[in-house]
C-alpha positions as CSV (number, residue, x, y, z in Angstrom):
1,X,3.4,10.1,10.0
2,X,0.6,7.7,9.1
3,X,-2.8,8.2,8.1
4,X,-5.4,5.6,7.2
5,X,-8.3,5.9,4.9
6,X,-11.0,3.3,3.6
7,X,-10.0,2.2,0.3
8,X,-12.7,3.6,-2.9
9,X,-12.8,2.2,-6.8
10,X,-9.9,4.5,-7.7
11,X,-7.7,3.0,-5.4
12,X,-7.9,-0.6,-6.6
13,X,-4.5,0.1,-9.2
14,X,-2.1,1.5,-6.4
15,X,-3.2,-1.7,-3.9
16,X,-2.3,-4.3,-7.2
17,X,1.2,-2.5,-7.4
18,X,1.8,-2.6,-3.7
19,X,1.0,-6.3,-3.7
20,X,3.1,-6.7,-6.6
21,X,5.9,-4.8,-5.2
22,X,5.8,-7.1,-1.8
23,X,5.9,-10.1,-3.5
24,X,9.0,-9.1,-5.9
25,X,10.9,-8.2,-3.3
26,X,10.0,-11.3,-1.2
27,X,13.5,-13.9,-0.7
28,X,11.9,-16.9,-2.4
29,X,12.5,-19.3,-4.9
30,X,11.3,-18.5,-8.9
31,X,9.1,-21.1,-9.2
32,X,7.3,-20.1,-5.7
33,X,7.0,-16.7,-7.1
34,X,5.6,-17.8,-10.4
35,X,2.7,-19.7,-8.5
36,X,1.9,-16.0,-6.6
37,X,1.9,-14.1,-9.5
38,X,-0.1,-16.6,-11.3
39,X,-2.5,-16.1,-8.1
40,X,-2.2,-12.3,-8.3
41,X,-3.0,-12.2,-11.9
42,X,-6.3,-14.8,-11.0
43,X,-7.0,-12.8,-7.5
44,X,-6.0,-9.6,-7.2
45,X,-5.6,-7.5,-10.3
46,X,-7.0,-4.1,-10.4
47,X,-10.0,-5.1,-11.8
48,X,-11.1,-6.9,-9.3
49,X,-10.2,-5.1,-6.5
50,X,-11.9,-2.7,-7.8
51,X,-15.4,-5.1,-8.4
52,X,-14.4,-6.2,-5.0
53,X,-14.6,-2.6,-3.5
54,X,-17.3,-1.3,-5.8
55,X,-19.4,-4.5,-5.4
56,X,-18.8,-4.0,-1.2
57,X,-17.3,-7.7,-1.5
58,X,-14.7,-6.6,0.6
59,X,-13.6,-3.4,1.9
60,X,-9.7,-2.1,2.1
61,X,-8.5,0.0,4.6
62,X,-5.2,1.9,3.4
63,X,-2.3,3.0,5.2
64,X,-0.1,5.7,4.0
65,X,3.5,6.4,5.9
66,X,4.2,10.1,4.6
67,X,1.8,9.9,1.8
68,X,3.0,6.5,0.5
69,X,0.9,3.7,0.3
70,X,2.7,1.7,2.3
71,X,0.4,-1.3,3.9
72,X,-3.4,-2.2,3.3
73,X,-5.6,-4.4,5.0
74,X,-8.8,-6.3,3.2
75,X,-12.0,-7.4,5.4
76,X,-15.8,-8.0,5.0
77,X,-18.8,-8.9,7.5
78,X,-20.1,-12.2,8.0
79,X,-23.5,-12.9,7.4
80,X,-24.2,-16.0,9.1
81,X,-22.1,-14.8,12.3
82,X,-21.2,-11.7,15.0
83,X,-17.8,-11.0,13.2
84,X,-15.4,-10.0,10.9
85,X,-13.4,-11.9,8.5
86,X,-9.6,-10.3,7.7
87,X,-9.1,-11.5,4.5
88,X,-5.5,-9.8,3.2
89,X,-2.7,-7.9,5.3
90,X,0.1,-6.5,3.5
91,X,3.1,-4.4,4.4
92,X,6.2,-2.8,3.0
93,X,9.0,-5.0,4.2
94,X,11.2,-1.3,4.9
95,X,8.1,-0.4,7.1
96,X,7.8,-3.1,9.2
97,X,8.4,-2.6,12.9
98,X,7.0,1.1,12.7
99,X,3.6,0.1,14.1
100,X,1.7,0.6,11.2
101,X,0.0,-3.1,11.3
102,X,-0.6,-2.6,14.8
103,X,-2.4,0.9,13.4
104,X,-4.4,-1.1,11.2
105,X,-5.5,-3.8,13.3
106,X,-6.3,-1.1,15.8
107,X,-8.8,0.4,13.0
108,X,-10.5,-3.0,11.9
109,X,-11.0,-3.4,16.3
110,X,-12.8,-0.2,16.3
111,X,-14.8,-0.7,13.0
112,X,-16.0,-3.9,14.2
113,X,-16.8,-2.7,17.7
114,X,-19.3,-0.1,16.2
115,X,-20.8,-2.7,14.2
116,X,-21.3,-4.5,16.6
117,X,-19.5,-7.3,16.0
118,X,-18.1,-9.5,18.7
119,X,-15.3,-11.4,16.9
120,X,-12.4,-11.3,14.2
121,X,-10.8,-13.8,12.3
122,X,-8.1,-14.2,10.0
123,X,-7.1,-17.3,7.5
124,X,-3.4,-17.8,7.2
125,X,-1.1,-20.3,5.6
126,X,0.5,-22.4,8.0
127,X,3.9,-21.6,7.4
128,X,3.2,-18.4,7.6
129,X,6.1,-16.3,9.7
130,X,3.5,-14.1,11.4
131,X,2.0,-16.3,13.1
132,X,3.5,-15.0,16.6
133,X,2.9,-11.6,15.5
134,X,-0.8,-12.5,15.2
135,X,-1.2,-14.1,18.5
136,X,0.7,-11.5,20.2
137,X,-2.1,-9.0,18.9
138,X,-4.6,-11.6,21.0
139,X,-5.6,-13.9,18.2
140,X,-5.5,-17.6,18.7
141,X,-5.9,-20.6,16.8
142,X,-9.6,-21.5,16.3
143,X,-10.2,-24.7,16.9
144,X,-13.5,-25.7,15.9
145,X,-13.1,-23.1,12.7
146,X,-9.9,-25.2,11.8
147,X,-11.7,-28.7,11.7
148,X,-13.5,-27.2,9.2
149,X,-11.1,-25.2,6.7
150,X,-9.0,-28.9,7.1
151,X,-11.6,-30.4,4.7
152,X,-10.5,-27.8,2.6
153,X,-7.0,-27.1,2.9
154,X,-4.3,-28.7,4.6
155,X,-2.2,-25.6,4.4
156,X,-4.3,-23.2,6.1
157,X,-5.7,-21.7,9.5
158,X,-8.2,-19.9,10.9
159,X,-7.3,-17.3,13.7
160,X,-9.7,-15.6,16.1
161,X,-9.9,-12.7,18.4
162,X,-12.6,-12.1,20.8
163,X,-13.7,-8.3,21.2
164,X,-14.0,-7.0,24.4
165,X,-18.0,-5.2,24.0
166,X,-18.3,-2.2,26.1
């Protein structure tokens, strides 16, 4: 059974040793790893995810499978437009296929809904292997959003999904 709760201050250790945990377990080569965990250790240490949290930064929705962290989600509003911006989406490689992301993303639809917001979008790396996964859940590759992340990054992508409003 899964439950999912917004993530608080206290929370920000168990999230750093979940990402940690993901990454170790990850098939890929040593020096690949040593540039995440260099990343992790600049990015996402328990400090400051918990600034990030505290601070309202970002905000971290948790899910637990039978009381065990076991996937997490980071997002935060946009200011100068109707949406919301995913910003992190992690999960337990033993607890993929369960239906737990697709728990989550049903979660960030419904907060964003109530806000008000019209849209959601989500920066990936471009050889990331979730890409179908992503459009499968209705996002698609941004077009206009991507001309601009390109003067940025080479290796990344922006993906949208337009809300239904009711």
């Amino acid at each position: 059974m899964h439950n999912i709760i917004k993530g608080i201050p206290s929370d920000a250790e168990r999230i750093s040793e979940l990402i940690i945990k993901i990454w170790s377990d990850c098939n890929i080569s040593s020096i690949d790893k040593q540039k995440i965990f260099y990343l992790i250790n600049q990015y996402q240490t328990p400090a400051i995810i918990r600034d990030q949290i505290s601070n309202s930064t970002q905000s971290y929705l948790l899910l637990t499978w039978y009381g065990r962290l076991a996937s997490f989600l980071s997002y935060s509003f946009l200011d100068d437009e109707p949406g919301i911006y995913i910003h992190q989406v992690y999960s337990l490689r033993e607890m993929q296929g369960k239906g737990l992301l697709k728990a989550l993303f049903n979660q960030i639809e419904l907060i964003a809904t109530n806000a008000g917001r019209q849209d959601i979008y989500i920066c990936l790396d471009t050889q990331n292997l979730s890409l179908e996964y992503y459009s499968g859940l209705g996002f698609y590759v941004h077009p206009e959003k991507n001309l601009e992340i390109a003067k940025i990054s080479d290796h990344k992508m922006i993906m949208h999904k337009k809300l239904r409003q009711y």
